[in-house]
C-alpha positions as CSV (number, residue, x, y, z in Angstrom):
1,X,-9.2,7.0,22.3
2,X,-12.5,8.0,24.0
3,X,-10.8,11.5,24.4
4,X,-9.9,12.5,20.8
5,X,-12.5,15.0,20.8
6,X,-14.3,17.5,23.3
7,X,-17.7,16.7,23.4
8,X,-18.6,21.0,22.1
9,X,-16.5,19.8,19.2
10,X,-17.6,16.4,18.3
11,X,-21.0,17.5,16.6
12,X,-19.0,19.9,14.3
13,X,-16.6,17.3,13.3
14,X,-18.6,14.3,12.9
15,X,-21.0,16.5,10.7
16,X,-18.6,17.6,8.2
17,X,-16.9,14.0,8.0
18,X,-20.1,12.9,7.5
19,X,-21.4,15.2,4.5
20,X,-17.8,14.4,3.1
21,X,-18.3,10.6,3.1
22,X,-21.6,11.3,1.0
23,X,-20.5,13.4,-1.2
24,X,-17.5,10.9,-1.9
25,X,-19.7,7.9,-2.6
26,X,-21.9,9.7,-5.2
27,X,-18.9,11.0,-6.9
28,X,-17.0,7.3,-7.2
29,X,-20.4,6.1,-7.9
30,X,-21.3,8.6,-10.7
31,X,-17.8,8.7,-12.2
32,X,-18.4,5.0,-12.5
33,X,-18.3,2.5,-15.4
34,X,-21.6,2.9,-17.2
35,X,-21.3,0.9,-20.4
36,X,-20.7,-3.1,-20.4
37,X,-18.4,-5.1,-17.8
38,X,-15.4,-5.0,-20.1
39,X,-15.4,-1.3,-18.7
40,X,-14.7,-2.5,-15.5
41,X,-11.4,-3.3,-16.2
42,X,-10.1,-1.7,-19.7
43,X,-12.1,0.8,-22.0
44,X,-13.2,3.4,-19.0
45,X,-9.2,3.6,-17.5
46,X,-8.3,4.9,-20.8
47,X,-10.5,7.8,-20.9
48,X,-8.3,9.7,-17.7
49,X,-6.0,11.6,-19.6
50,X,-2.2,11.2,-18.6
51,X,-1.8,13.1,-15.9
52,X,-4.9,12.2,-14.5
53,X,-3.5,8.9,-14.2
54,X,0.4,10.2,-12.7
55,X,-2.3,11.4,-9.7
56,X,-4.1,8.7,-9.4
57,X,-0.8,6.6,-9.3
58,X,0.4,8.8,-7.0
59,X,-2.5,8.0,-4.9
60,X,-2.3,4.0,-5.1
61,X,0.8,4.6,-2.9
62,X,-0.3,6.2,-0.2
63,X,-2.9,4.4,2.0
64,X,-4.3,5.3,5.1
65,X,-1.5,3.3,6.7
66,X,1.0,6.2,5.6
67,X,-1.0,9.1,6.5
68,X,-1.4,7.2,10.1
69,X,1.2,4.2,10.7
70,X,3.8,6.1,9.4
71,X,3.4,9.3,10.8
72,X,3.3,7.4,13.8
73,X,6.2,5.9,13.3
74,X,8.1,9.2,12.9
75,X,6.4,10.3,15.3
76,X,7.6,7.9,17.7
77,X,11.0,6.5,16.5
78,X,12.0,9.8,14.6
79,X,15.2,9.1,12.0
80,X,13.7,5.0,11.4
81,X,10.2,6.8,10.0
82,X,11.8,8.8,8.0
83,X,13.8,5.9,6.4
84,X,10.6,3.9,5.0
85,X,9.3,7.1,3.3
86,X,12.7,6.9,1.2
87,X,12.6,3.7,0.9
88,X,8.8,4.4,-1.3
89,X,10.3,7.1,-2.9
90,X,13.3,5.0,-4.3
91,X,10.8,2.1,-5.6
92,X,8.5,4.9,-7.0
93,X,11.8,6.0,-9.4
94,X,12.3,2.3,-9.7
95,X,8.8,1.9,-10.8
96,X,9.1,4.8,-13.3
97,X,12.3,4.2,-14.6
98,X,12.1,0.8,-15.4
99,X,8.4,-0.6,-15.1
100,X,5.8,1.5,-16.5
101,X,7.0,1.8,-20.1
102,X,8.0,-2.1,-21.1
103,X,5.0,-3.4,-18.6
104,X,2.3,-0.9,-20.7
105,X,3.5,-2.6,-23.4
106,X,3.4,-5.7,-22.9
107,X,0.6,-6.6,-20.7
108,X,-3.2,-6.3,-21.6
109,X,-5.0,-6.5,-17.9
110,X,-2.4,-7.6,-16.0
111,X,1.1,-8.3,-15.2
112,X,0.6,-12.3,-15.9
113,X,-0.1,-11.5,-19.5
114,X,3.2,-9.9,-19.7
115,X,4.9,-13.2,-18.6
116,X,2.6,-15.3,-20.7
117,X,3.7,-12.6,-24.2
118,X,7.7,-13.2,-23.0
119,X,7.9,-16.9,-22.7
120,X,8.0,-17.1,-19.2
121,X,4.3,-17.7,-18.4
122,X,1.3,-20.3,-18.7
123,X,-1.4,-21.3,-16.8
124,X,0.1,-22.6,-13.6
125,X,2.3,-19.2,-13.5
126,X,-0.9,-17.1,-14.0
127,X,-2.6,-19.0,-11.0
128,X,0.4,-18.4,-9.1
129,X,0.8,-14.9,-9.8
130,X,-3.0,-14.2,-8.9
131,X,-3.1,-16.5,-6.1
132,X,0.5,-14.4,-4.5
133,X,-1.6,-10.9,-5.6
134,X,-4.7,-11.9,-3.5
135,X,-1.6,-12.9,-0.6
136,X,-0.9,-9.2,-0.7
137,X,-3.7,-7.4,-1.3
138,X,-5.9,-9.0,1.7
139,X,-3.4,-7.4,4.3
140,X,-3.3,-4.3,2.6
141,X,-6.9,-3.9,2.7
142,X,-7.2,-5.0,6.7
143,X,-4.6,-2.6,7.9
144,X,-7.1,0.3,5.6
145,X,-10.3,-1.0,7.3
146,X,-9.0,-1.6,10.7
147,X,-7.8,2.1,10.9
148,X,-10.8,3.8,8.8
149,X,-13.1,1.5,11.8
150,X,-10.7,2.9,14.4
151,X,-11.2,6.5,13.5
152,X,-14.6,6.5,12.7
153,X,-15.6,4.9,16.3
154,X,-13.4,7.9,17.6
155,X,-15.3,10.5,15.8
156,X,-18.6,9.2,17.2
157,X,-17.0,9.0,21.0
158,X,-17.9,4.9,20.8
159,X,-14.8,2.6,21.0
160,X,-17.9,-0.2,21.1
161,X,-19.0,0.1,17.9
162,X,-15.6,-0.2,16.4
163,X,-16.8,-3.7,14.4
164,X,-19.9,-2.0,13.4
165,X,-18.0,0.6,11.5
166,X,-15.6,-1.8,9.9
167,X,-18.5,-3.9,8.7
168,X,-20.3,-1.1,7.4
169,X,-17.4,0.4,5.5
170,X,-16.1,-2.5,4.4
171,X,-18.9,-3.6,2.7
172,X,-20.0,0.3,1.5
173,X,-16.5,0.4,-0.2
174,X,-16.4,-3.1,-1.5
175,X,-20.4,-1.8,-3.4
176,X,-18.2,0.9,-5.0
177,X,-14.9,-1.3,-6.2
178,X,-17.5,-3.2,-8.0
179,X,-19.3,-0.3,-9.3
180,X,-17.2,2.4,-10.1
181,X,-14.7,0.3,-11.8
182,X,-11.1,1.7,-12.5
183,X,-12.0,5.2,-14.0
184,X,-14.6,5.6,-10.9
185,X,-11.4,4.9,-8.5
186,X,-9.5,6.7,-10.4
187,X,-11.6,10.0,-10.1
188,X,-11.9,9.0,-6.3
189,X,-7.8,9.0,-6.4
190,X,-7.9,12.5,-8.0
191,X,-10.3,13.5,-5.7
192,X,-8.2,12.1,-2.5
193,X,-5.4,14.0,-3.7
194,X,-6.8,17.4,-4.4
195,X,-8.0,17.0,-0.5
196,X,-5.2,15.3,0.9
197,X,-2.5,17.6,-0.4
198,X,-3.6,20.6,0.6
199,X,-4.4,19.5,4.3
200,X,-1.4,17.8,5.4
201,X,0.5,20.7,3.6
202,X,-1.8,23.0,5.4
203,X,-1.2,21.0,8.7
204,X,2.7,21.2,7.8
205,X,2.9,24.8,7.6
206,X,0.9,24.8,10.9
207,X,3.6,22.9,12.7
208,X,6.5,25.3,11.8
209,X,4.9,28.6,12.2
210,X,4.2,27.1,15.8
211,X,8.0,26.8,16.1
212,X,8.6,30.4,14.3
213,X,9.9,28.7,11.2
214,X,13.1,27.1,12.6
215,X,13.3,23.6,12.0
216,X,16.1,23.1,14.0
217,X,13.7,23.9,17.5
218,X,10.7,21.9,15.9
219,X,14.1,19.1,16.0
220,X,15.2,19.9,19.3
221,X,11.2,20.2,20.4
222,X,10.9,16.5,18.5
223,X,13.6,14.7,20.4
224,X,12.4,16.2,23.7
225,X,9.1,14.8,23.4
226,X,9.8,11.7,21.9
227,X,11.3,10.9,25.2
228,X,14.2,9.6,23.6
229,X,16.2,12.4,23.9
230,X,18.9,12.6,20.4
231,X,18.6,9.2,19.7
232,X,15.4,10.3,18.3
233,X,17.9,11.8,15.3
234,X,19.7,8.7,15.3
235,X,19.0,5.5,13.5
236,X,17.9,2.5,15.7
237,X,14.6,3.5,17.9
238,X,12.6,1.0,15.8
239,X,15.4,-1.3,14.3
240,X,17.3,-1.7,16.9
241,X,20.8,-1.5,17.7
242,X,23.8,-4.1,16.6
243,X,23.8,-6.1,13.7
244,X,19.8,-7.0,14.2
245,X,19.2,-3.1,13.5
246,X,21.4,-3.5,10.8
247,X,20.0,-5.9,8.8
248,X,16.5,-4.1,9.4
249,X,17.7,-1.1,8.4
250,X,18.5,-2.5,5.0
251,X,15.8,-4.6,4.7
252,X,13.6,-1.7,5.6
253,X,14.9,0.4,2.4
254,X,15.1,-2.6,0.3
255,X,12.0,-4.1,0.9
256,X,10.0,-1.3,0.8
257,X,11.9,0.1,-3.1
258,X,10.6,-3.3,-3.8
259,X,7.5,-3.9,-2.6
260,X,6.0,0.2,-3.7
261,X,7.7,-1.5,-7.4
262,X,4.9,-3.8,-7.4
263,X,2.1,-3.2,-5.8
264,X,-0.8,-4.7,-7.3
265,X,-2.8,-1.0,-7.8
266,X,-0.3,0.7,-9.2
267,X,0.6,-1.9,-11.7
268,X,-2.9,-2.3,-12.8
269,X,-2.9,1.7,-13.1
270,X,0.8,1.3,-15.2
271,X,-0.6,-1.3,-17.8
272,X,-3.9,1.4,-18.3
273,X,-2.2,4.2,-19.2
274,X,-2.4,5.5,-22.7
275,X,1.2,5.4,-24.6
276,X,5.2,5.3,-23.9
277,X,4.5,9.1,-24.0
278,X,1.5,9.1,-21.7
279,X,3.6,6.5,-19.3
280,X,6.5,9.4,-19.0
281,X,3.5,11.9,-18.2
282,X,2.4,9.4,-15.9
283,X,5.5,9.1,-14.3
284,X,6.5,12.8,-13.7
285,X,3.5,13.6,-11.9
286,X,2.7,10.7,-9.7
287,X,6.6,11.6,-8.2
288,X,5.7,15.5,-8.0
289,X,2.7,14.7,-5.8
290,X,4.8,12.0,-3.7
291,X,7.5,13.9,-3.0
292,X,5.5,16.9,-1.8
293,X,3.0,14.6,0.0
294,X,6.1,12.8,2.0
295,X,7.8,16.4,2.5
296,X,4.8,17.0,4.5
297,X,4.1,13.7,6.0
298,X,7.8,14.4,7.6
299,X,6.7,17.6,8.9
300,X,3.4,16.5,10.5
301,X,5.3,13.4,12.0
302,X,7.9,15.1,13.3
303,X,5.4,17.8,14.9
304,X,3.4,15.2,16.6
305,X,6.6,13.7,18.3
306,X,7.5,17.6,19.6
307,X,3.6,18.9,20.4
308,X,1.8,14.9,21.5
309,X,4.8,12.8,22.0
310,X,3.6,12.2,25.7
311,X,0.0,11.4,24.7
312,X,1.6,9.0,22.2
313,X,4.1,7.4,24.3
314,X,1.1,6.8,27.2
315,X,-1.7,5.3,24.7
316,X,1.4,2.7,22.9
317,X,1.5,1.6,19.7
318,X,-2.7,1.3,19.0
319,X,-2.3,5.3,19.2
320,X,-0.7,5.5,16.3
321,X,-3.5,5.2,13.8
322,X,-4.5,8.4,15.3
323,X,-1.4,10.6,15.6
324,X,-2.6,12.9,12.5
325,X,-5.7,13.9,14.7
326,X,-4.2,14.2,17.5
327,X,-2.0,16.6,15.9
328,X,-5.0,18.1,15.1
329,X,-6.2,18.8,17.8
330,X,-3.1,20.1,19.6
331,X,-2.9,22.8,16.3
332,X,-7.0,23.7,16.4
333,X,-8.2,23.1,19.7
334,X,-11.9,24.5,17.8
335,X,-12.0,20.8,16.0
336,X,-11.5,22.3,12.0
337,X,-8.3,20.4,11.3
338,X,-9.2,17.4,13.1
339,X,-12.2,17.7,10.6
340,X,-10.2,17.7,8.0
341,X,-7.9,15.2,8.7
342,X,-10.0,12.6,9.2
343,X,-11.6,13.2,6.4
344,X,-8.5,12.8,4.9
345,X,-8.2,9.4,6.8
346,X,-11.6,8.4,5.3
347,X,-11.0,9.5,1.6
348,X,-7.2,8.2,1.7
349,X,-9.1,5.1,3.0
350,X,-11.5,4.8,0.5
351,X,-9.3,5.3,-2.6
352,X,-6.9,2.3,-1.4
353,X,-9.5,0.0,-0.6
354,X,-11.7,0.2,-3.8
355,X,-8.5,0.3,-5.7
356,X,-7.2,-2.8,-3.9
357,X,-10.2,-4.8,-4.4
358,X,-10.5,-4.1,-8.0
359,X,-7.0,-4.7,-8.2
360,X,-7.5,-8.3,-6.5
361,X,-11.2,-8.8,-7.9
362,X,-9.4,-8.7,-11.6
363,X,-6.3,-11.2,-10.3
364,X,-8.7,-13.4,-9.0
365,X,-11.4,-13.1,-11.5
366,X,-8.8,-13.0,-14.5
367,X,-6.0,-14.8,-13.1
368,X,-6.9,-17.6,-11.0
369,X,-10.3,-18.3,-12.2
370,X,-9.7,-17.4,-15.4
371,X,-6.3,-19.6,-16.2
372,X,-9.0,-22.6,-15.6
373,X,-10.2,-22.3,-19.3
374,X,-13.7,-21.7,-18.1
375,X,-13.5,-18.0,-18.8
376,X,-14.9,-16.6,-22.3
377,X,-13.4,-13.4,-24.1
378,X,-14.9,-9.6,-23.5
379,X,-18.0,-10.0,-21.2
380,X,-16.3,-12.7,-18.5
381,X,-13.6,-10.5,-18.1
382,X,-15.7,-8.2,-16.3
383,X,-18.2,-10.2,-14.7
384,X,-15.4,-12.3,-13.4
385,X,-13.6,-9.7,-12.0
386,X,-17.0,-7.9,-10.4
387,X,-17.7,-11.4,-8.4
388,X,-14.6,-11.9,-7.8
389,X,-13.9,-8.0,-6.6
390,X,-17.0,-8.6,-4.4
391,X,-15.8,-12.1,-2.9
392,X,-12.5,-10.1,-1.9
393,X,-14.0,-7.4,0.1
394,X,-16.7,-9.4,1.9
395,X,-13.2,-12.1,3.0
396,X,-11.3,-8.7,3.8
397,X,-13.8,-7.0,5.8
398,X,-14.4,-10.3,7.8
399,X,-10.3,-10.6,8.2
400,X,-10.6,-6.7,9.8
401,X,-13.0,-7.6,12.1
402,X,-10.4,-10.8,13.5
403,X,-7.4,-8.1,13.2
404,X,-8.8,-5.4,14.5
405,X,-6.9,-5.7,18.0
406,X,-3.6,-6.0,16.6
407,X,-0.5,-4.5,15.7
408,X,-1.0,-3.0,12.6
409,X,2.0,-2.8,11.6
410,X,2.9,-6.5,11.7
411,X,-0.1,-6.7,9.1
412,X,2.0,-3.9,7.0
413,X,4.9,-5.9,7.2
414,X,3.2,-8.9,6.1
415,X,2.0,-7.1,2.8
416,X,5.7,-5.1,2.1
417,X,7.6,-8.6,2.5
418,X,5.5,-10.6,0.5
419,X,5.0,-8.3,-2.5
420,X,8.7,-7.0,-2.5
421,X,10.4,-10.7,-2.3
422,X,7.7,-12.5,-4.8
423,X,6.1,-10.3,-7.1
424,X,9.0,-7.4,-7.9
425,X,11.2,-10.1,-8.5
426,X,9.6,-12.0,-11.3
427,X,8.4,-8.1,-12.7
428,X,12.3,-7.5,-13.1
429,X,13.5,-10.9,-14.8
430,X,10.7,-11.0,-17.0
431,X,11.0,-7.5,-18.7
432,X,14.7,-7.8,-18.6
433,X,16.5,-11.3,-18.7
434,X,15.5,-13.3,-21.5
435,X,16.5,-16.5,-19.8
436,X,13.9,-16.3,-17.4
437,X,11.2,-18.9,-17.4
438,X,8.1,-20.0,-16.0
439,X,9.8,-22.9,-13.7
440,X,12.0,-19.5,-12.4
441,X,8.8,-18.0,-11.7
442,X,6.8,-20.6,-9.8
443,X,9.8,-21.0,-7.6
444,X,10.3,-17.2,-7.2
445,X,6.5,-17.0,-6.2
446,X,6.0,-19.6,-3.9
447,X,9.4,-20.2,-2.6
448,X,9.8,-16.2,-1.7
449,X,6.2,-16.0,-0.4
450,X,6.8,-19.3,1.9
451,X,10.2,-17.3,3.0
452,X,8.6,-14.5,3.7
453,X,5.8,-15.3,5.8
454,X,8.7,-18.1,7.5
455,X,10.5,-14.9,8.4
456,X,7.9,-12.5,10.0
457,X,6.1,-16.0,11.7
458,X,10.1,-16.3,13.4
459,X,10.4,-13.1,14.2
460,X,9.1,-10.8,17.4
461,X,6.0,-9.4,15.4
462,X,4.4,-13.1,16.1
463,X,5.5,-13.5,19.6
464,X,7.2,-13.3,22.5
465,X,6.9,-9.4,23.2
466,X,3.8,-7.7,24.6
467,X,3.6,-5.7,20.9
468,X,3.3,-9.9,19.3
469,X,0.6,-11.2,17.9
470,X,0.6,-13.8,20.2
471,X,2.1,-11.9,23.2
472,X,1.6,-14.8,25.5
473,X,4.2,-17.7,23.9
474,X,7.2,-17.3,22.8
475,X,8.6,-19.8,19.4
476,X,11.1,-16.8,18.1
477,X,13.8,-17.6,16.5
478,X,15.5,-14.5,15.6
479,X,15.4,-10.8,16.3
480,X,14.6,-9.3,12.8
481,X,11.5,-7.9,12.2
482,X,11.8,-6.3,8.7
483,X,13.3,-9.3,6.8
484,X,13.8,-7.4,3.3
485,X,17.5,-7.9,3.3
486,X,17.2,-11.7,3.5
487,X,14.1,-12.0,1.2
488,X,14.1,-9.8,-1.6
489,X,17.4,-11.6,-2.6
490,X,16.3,-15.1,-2.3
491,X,13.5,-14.2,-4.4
492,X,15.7,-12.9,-7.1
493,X,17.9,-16.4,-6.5
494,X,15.0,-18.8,-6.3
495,X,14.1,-17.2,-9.9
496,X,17.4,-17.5,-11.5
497,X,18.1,-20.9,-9.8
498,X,14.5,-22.2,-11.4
499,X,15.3,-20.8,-14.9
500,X,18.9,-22.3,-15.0
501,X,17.9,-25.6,-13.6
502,X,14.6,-25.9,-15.9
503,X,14.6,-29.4,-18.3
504,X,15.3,-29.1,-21.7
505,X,17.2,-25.7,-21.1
506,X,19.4,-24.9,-23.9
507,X,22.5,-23.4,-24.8
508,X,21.1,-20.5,-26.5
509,X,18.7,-19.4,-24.2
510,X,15.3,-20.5,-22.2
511,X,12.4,-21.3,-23.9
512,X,10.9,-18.1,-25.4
513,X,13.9,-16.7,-25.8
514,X,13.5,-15.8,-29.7
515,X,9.9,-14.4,-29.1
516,X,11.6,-11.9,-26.0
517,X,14.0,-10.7,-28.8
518,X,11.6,-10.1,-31.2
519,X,9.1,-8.2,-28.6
520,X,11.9,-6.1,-27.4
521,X,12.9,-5.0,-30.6
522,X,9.4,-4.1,-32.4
C-alpha cells in the first residue's frame, strides 16, 4: 500500500503517530507495577476502581483486528460483517450475565483455580487449561503484530521494512507486558478508549454528513461500491450460499458469543475486579463503550465499501488491514484523520498485545509451569509470570514475522474456534453443573482444540483457493470455513461425555460435588 499517503502528507502524519507512540510507552510504563512481582498479577489490578475496569474490559475486546479486519469485512461483504460484531455483543451479555460474578468469586489468578475450588480441577487440568490459553493467545497476538507492522511500514512509505517494524514492536510491547503489569495495561486500555471512541465516532459522523445524514443513500452508495450490487444487504458475500453458508452463518454467531465469553484478557480482567457490586459496575460500562464503539465500527465499514470499495476490491483481501485509513484519506485528503486513525491502530494494538501477553505470561507462568510443584507462594507468582510473559512475546513476534504474508483472517479464525469450542465450554460446566469433572475437562480441552484446528486444517482457509494458506495444493475436505456450529457443541459433549463416563462416578453426583454445593451456597 505504497500509496496510502501523499508524500506532502506523510511527514505530518508519521510525526504525530510518532509523538503518540512515545507518549503511550511512558504512560503504560509509568502507570506500571512499582512494588514487588506479586503486583504483576494481583494487588496493583485492584487499585482501578470499577468502572475503570468496565473500560478496560471493554477494551480487551476490541483488538486491532476489529478496528481493521472487521471493518474490512463490512466493508467488503456488507450484511456477513455486520453479523460477527453481534455475534461479540451477544458473548459480551453472556459474559456479564453469567461469568463475571461466580468466576470473581471463585478464582484467585485465574480461571484454573476456579476448576481446582469446584472439584473439577487438578494438576493435569491446570496444564491443560494453560497449555489451550497459550493455543489462543499466540494467534491473537500475530494477527495484532502483523497488522500494527503493516501500518507502520505504510506510514513510513517502506513496504520493505515491514519485518523490521514487527520485530521492533513486538519486542517494545512485549518490554511493557512485563513491566507495566495489569494496572499499567489497564491505564493503557483506558487510555485506548478515551482515543479510540472519539475518533471512529468522529470518523462515523464524517461518513454520514458526506451522504447528508440519510442512511438509506450511504446504503444504496455501499452496495454500489461494494460491487456486489444488493447482495451486499444480503446475507452470503462471505459465507456463502446453500447449506455451506448456512452452517457458517451459525457458526459465525455462535462461535464468536463463545469465544468473546472467554477470552483469556478479559477473564483475567473479570477475576480482578473488586466485588459482586464492582463486577455489575464492571459489566454495565464495558457494554456501553462496546455498543457505541460497534455502532461506529458499522458506520465506518459501511462508508469505506460506498467511498473506497474500488480501491478495496483492486488491492484483495491484504487491503483490509488498512481500510480505516483509507477511509481516512478519502474523508481528509490533508492527512488529520489518517493521523488519527492510525494512531488508533497503534494504541488499539498496543493495549491487546500487552494485555495478551500478560494474560498468557500468567497461564504459562502460573499454570503450566506452575502445576509442576516447582513454584513457591507470593514472589514466584510474579517472577514466573514476567519470564514467562517475556518467553510469549519473543515466540509471538517470531510467529508474525512467518505470518506476516497471510490471510489474516484464517489466523482470526484459528484464535475464535479454539477459545469458543475449548475454553467457554469448561467456563460454563464448571460454574454451573455440579457433575462436571476434571476427566470432562481434559476431554473438552483437548478433544475440542484437536476438533477445531481438524476443521479449519480441512477447510478452504488452508488450501485450495488463492486466499489458502497453502494456495498451491489442494487436501480440502469440506467447504466450511467458520466451523462454530460443529465445534462449540462437541465441546460441550466431549465435557459431558468425560464427566458421565469418569471411574468411580456415583449416583449422587461427580466427585466434588458436596464442596460445589457448599461454594454456591456461602
Amino acid at each position: 500500500m505504497t500509496t496510502l499517503l501523499e508524500p506532502s502528507s506523510r511527514s505530518l502524519v508519521f510525526a504525530v503517530f510518532s509523538v503518540f507512540v512515545v507518549i503511550c510507552l511512558m504512560l503504560c510504563v509509568v502507570t506500571g507495577a512499582d512494588e514487588d512481582d506479586r503486583a504483576l498479577v494481583r494487588s496493583d489490578s485492584r487499585r482501578l476502581r470499577s468502572w475503570q475496569q468496565g473500560i478496560a474490559m471493554g477494551g480487551d475486546t476490541t483488538t486491532v483486528a476489529t478496528v481493521t479486519v472487521l471493518v474490512g469485512m463490512v466493508a467488503t461483504f456488507g450484511f456477513d460483517g455486520l453479523g460477527v460484531m453481534l455475534g461479540s455483543l451477544i458473548g459480551v451479555l453472556l459474559l456479564l450475565v453469567l461469568i463475571i460474578e461466580p468466576l470473581r468469586r471463585h478464582a484467585s489468578l485465574t480461571p484454573a483455580d476456579m476448576l481446582d475450588a469446584r472439584g473439577s480441577g487438578g494438576p493435569a487440568v491446570r496444564v491443560s487449561w494453560g497449555a489451550v490459553t497459550l493455543l489462543v493467545c499466540f494467534p491473537l497476538l500475530v494477527v495484532q503484530l502483523v497488522v500494527v507492522g503493516n501500518v507502520a511500514a505504510a506510514l513510513i512509505g517502506q513496504p520493505g521494512v515491514r519485518t523490521g517494524c514487527v520485530v521492533v514492536i513486538g519486542c517494545v510491547m512485549t518490554a511493557l507486558a512485563v513491566s507495566g503489569g495489569i494496572r499499567g495495561t489497564g491505564v493503557v486500555m483506558i487510555a485506548k478508549s478515551v482515543v479510540t471512541l472519539p475518533v471512529l465516532v468522529i470518523a462515523a459522523v464524517l461518513v454520514l454528513h458526506r451522504f447528508g445524514g440519510d442512511p438509506g443513500r450511504l446504503l444504496d452508495a455501499a452496495a454500489h461500491g461494494s460491487g456486489t450490487g444488493e447482495a451486499f444487504l444480503r446475507p452470503g458475500g462471505y459465507t456463502g450460499d446453500g447449506w455451506v453458508g448456512a452452517v457458517n452463518r451459525i457458526g459465525q454467531t455462535l462461535g464468536m458469543s463463545m469465544a468473546t465469553l472467554a477470552m483469556p484478557a478479559v477473564l483475567m480482567r473479570a477475576i480482578a475486579t473488586k466485588s459482586p457490586r464492582g463486577a455489575r459496575t464492571v459489566g454495565r460500562w464495558m457494554l456501553g463503550e462496546l455498543t457505541l464503539l460497534y455502532g461506529a465500527l458499522a458506520v465506518v465499514g459501511i462508508g469505506a465499501a460506498a467511498l473506497v470499495g474500488g480501491a478495496l476490491r483492486e488491492a484483495g483481501p491484504a487491503a483490509q488491514a488498512f481500510t480505516p485509513l483509507l477511509l481516512g484519506r478519502a474523508l481528509d485528503s490533508g492527512g488529520i484523520l489518517v493521523a488519527a486513525l492510525a494512531c488508533v491502530l497503534f494504541l488499539t494494538a498496543l493495549a491487546a498485545v500487552v494485555d495478551v501477553t500478560l494474560a498468557a505470561g500468567i497461564a504459562l507462568g502460573r499454570d503450566v509451569l506452575g502445576a509442576s510443584g516447582r513454584r513457591t507462594a507470593g514472589l514466584a507468582d510474579g517472577a514466573a509470570s514476567r519470564g514467562s510473559a517475556a518467553l510469549t512475546g519473543a515466540v509471538a513476534t517470531l510467529m508474525a514475522v512467518v505470518a506476516a504474508d497471510w490471510n489474516l483472517v484464517v489466523v482470526s479464525t484459528l484464535w475464535l474456534a479454539v477459545c469458543g469450542a475449548a475454553l467457554a465450554p469448561v467456563l460454563l460446566y464448571a460454574l454451573y453443573w455440579p457433575g462436571f469433572t476434571a476427566r470432562g475437562a481434559l476431554w473438552c480441552l483437548w478433544g475440542a482444540t484437536a476438533l477445531s484446528v481438524a476443521a479449519l486444517a480441512l477447510s478452504p482457509y488452508t488450501s485450495g483457493t488463492p486466499e489458502s494458506i497453502f494456495p498451491g495444493v489442494d487436501f480440502r475436505v469440506w467447504d466450511v470455513t467458520i466451523p462454530g456450529l460443529l465445534t462449540v457443541p462437541a465441546g460441550f459433549l466431549l465435557g459431558w461425555l468425560g464427566s458421565v463416563t469418569g471411574p468411580g462416578r456415583k449416583a449422587g453426583g461427580a466427585p466434588g460435588w458436596e464442596r460445589r454445593a457448599e461454594l454456591d451456597t456461602a
